[in-house]
N, C-alpha and C positions, 0 to 999 in steps of 0.2 A: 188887431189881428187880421183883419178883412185887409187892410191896406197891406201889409208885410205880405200877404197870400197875391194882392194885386200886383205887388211890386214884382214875385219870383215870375209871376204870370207873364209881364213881359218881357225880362230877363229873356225868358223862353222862347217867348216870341219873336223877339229880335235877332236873338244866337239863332235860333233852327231853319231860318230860310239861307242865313249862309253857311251851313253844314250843308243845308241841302244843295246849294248852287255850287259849293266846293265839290262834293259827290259827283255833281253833274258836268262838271269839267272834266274829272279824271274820266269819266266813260268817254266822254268826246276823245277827251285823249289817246285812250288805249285803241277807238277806235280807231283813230286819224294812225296810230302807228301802225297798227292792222292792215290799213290798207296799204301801205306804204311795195314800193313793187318787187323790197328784198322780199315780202313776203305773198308773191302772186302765188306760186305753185307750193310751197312750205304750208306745212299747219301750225297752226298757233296757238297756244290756250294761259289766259291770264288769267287770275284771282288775287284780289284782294279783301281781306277778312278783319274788320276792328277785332281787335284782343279783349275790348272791355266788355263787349256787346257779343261777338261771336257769328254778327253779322257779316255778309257778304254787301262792300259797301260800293263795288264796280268789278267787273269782270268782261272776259272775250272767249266763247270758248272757253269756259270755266270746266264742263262734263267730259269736254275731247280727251280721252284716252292717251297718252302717247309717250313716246320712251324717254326715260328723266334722266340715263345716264346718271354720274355721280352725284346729280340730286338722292335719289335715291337712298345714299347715306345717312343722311336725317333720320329715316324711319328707323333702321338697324340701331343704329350709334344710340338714339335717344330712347329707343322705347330697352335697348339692353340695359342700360343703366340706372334707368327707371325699376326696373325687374329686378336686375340682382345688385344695385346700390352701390354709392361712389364709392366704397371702401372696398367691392369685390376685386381678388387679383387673383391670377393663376399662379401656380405650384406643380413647377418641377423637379421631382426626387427623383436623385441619386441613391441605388440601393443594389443589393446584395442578396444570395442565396447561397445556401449548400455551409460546407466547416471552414475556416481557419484553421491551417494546420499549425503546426508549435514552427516550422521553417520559414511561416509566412507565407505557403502555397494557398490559394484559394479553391478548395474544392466544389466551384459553382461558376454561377455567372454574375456579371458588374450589367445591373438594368440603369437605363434612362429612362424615368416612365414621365411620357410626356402630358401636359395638361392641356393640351391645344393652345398655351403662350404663344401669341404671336411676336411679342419682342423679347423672347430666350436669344441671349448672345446678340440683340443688335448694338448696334452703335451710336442708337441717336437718344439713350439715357444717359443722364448724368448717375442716377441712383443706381443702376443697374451694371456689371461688368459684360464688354463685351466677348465675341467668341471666344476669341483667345485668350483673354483674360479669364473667362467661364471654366473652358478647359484646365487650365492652370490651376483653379480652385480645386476641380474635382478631382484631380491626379492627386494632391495636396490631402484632400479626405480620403480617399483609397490609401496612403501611405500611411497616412496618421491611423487607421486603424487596423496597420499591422501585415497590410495586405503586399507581397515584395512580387509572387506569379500569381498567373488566373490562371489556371487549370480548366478554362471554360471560356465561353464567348462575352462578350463587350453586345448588351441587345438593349438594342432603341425599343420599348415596347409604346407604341403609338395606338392602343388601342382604345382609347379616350375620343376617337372620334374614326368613323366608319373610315374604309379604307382610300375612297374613292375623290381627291381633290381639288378638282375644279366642277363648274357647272356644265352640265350634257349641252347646254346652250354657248359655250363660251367661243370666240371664230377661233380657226386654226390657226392665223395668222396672229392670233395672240398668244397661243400658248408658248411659247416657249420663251417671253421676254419678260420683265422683271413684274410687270403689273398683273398679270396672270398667271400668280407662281401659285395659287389654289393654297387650302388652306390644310394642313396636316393635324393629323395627334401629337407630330412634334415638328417645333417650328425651328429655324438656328439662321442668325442672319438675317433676317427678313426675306430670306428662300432665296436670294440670291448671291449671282458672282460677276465681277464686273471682267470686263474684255478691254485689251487696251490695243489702239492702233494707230502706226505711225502714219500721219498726215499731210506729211512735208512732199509726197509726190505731185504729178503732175495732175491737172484734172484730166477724167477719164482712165488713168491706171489705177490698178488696185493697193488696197491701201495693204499694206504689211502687217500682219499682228503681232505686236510685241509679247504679250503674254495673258494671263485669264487667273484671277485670282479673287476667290483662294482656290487652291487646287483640287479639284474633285477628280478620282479616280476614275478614272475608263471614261472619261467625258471626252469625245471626236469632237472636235471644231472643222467644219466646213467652213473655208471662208473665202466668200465673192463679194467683197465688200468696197466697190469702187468710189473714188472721191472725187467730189462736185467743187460746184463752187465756193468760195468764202462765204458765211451766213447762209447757206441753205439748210443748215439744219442737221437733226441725226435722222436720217432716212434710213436708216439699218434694222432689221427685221430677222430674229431669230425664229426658225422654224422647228418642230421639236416639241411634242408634249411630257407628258410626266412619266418618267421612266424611262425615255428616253435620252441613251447617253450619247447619238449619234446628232448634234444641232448642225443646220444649216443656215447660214449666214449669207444675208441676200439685202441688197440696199444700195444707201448711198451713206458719206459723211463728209463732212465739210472741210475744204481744204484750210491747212491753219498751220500752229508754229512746232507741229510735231507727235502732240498724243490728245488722240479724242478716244473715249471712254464709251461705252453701251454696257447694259447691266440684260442679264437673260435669268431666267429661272431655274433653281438648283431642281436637277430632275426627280430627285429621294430623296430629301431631309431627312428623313429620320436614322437613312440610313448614314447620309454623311455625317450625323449625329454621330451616330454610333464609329464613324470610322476617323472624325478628327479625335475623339475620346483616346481610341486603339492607339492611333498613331503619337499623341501625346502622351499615355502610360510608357510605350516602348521608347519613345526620347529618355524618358526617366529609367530605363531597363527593366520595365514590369512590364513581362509578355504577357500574351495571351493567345486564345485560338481566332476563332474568326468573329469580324464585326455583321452583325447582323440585325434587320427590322423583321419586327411580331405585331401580328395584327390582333393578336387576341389575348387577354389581361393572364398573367401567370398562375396556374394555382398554387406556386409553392409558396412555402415564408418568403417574406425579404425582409431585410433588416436596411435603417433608414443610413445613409451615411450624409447625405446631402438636401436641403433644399433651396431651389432658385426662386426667387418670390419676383413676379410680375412689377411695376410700378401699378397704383391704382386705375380704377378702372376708367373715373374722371380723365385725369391723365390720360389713356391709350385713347376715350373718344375726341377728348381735343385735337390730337394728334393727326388720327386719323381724320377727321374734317378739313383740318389745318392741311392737311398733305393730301388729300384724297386717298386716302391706303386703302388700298384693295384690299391686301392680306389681312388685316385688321377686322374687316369689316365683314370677311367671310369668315374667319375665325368666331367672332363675337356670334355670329349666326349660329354655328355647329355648338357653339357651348351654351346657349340658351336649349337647344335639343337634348346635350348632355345635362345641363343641371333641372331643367323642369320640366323636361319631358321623357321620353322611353330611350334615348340615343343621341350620341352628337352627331347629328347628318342636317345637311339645308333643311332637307322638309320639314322636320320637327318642330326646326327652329323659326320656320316659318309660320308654322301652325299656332307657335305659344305666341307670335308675335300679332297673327293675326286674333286670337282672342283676348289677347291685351287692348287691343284695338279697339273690338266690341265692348269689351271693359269700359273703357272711355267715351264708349257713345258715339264713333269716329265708324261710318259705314264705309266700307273696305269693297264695293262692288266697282269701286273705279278704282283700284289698286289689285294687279297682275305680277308678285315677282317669283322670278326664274335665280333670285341671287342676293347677295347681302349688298353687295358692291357698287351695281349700277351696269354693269359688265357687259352684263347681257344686253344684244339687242333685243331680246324676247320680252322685258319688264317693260310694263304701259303702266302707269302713272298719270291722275287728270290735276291739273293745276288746284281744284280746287279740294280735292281731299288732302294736299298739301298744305295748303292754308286752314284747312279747318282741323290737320293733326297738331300742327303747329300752332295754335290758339288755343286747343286743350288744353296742353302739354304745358306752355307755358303758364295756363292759369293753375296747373295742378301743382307742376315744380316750383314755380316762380319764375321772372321774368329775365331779373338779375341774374339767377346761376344759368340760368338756357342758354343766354346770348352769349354768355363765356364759353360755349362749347363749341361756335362757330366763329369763321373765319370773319374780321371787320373791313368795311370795306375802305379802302385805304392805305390799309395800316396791317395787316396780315393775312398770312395763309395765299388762297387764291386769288385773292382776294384785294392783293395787296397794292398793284398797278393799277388798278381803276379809281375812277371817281376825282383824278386830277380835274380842278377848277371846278367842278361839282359842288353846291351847296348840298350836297345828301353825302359828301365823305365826312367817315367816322358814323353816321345815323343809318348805315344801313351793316347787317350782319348774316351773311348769308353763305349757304352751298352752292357750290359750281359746278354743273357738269356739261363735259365735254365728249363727243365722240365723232364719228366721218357723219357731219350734216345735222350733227347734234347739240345745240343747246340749250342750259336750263340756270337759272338762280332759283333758288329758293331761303327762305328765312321770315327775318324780320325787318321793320324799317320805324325809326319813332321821328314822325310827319313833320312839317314845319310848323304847324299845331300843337308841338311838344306831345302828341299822342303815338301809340303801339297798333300798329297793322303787322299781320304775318301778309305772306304774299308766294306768289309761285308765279315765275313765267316759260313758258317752255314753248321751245322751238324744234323742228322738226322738218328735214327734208328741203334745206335753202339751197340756194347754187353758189352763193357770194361766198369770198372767204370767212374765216371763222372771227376774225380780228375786227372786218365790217359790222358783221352780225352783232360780236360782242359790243361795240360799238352801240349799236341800236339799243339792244338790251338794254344797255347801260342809262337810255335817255327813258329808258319805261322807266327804272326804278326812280331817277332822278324826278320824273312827274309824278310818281305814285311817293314819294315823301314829298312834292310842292301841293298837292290839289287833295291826296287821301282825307 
């Protein structure tokens, strides 16, 4: 017995002084990239966190504060499906008030009441029908039960989440394009419409718009939208917030073989809810009066005619990771406020998120958000409360279903162009975010160790371009899976 107890004793011995000289490489490391001269005037904050232990095993600037961009998304995505569980999905009905007369008149109104569905009528399910496919269906239910005129209005009622759709923080110069289409009580499309324009001119003249679909009523297109060179990119910038049907179109786009595309944000969902509905009843000859959005829940009966069921909720965070969705992620925000708290609005949703937090034991005094998304310049985030929500989370959930929720690197999502010739592709799983002089990874990495570290690195305020910088990044994480 003494001898077996002698043996584990230097087992120990032996193994722990190069854990410990491993440990002490990677701080050398992080520092030696720290100092590095992309990052003279930039701020920087590293963490790294063993999963097994919950230790912080190296860090830089682990407590700095500072804006995570679509990192960010982690907290929203993970801690909502944690909350209301892989199987939760949104539910939007189709419904009805007032008589059916014996002619088929309807003496009332045809409601859409929206659940805050962020992929009602998109495109990028297989499970789900998109818009127009949606609309199709619901025309289909208003026939089948007898309904031939409305004698009343076609009403989006979006009152499932407060009226007001993006963040007080969010820049002007983003409101009006597709990533800052804010998050409604009803969603259709993923809030957007794409613009098409011909590219075949000269550089320097302005490019032509061929057309903007799908077609949103009283929507004005300004367009100054002049074309550069080949490979410069979409430079094109829609100005225009929510409710505004007057956009202005300001930029560049790359000269090419004829049509380049930009996506801008539908300025009323709910009301263009309400008015592709209208105008697909009256294709079929079933009028009606006017399409109209309510911001506040009906008191009368309705009777159910329709419901549009979400994909699960597993599903939309994948997704939204996968893609960095804004809408997704601000959605998820306002219906955590609706389902467990007094309202679907940010704050709510923020509120329950942050005492889930404390729940977990994960101190929130280095976590500041203004949004679900990442959006905001105003959300600071410290690397290291990244790494240590991330360590929770995965020891509460498991390790195995977490890492499926994010992007691999390699091999999908953001994620999916890096780590060529890197022995860390495939072993790392992480969030990306990006913004002007912003970036951030966050996730997971299992070491060349075969061990589980979370980690967060984030950057802040560089001059280099963003493709250098990522670059860099790229060799942090590749050392923090060689030396963690």
């Amino acid at each position: 017995m003494k001898m077996r107890i002698f043996f584990y004793l230097i087992v120990l011995l032996v193994g722990y002084p190069s854990v410990l000289s491993s440990q002490n490489t990677l701080k050398s490391k992080l520092f030696a990239h720290a100092g590095h001269p992309y990052f003279k005037h930039a701020n920087l904050s590293i963490s790294v966190v063993e999963l097994n232990t919950g230790k912080q095993v190296a860090g830089f600037n682990e407590n700095k504060v500072l804006i995570p961009a679509s990192s960010l998304k982690v907290i929203t995505t993970m801690a909502t499906l944690d909350i209301l569980g892989d199987d939760f999905k949104f539910d939007t009905e189709l419904a009805y008030d007032g008589k059916i007369q014996a002619d088929g008149t309807l003496d009332g109104n045809i409601y859409i009441i929206g659940s805050g569905d962020p992929t009602l009528g998109t495109y990028k399910f297989d499970s789900i029908p998109d818009y127009k496919k949606l609309m199709d269906r619901w025309v289909k239910a208003i026939r089948r039960e007898g309904i031939t005129c409305i004698d009343g209005d076609i009403i989006a009622d979006e009152s499932v989440f407060n009226s007001y759709p993006i963040s007080p923080s969010w820049q002007w110069n983003d409101l009006g394009n597709y990533y800052a289409a804010g998050a409604w009580g009803l969603n259709i499309n993923e809030n957007q419409y794409r613009i098409a324009f011909n590219n075949k001119g000269t550089i320097g003249s302005r490019a032509k718009m061929k057309y903007a679909e799908p077609k949103i009523p009283n929507l004005q297109l300004s367009n100054e939208v002049m074309i550069d060179s080949t490979g410069t990119g979409d430079n094109a910038y829609i100005f225009g917030g929510p409710y505004n049907f007057y956009k202005r179109i300001v930029g560049t786009i790359p000269k090419g073989s004829g049509t380049f595309t930009i996506k801008g944000s539908i300025p009323d969902p709910p009301l263009f809810v309400a008015q592709l509905l209208q105008e697909s009843l009256h294709k079929n000859k079933i009028k009606s009066q006017q399409a109209r959005a309510n911001f506040e829940d009906s008191n009368k009966r309705r009777m159910t005619l329709d419901h549009a069921i979400s994909p699960s909720l597993r599903d939309i965070v994948k997704r939204a990771n996968a893609e960095s969705n804004n809408l997704y992620c601000e959605s998820l925000l306002k219906k955590l406020g609706a389902e467990k708290g007094t309202e679907g609005q940010s704050t709510i949703g923020m509120y329950i998120l942050k005492k889930y937090l404390r729940k977990m034991k994960v101190k929130t005094s280095s976590l500041h958000m203004e949004d679900g998304s990442g959006l905001s310049a105003r959300n600071n985030v410290s690397s290291l409360f990244f790494a240590n929500f991330l360590q929770k989370y995965a020891d509460k959930n498991g390790l195995e279903n977490t890492i499926k929720l994010l992007p691999k690197g390699g091999a999908s999502g953001t994620l999916a162009g890096m780590f060529k010739g890197s022995p860390a592709r495939g072993r790392v799983f992480a969030k990306s975010g990006s913004m002007s002089r912003v970036l951030s990874y966050t996730g997971y990495i299992k070491n060349k160790r075969g061990k589980w570290v979370s980690f967060s690195v984030i950057v802040n305020g560089f001059e280099e371009k963003h493709k250098v910088i990522r670059k860099k990044l790229e060799q942090i994480m590749t050392d923090i899976y060689k030396y963690s």
